[in-house]
N, C-alpha and C positions, 0 to 999 in steps of 0.2 A: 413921699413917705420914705424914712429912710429903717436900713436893715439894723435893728439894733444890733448885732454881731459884731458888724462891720462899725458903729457907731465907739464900741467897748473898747474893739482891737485897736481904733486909733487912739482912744483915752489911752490905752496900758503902753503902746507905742510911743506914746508924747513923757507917759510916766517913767521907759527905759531910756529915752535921749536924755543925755547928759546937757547938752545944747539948750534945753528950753528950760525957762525962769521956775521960781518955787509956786510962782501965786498960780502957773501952769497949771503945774502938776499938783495943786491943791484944788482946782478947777476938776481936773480931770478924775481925781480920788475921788470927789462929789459925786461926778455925774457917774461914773463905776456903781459908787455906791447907795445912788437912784435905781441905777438900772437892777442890781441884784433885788436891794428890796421889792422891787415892783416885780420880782420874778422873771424879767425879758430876759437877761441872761445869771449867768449861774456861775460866779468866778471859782476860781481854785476845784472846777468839777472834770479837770484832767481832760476826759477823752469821751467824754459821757456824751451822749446826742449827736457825736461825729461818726459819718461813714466810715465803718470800723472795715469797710474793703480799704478807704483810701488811709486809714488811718496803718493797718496795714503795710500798704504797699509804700507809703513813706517811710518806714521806718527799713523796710528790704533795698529799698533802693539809697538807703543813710550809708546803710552795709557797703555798698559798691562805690558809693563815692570816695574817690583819694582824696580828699581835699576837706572831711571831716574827722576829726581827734577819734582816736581808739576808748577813751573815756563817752563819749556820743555815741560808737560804734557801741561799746559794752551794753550804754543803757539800751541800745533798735536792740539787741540781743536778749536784754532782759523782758522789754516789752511784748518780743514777739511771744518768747517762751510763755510767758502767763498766757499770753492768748493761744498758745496753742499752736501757733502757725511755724511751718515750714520756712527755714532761710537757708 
């Protein structure tokens, strides 16, 4: 049995590679757009149903990393603010 989460992320993964053919990523647009109808997952729902500690804590630790854009760093900075949280 497989996790449809993990099923989605690699459809929308094959949909971001540049590398792989159109009839791909027309495959892959399908099966996304199976999965949402059927309710299994819920695309464009941001942050919704994710452990909002881990969701959180990736974004504090985006802050600290040198080797992410100050544009990335702005958004962990915007995200944390709506939530509330401390950085």
């Amino acid at each position: 049995m497989s996790n449809s989460g993990n099923v989605a992320g690699g459809h929308k993964a094959n949909l971001a590679n540049s590398n792989t053919s159109d009839e791909s990523k027309q495959h892959s647009k399908e099966v996304l757009d199976e999965l949402e109808q059927s309710g299994e997952v819920n695309q464009g729902n941001g942050d919704a149903g994710k452990n909002q500690g881990n969701v959180i804590g990736g974004h504090k630790a985006n802050l600290k990393n040198p080797n992410t854009s100050e544009e990335s760093k702005e958004h962990s900075k915007q995200v944390l603010e709506e939530k509330g949280a401390d950085y």
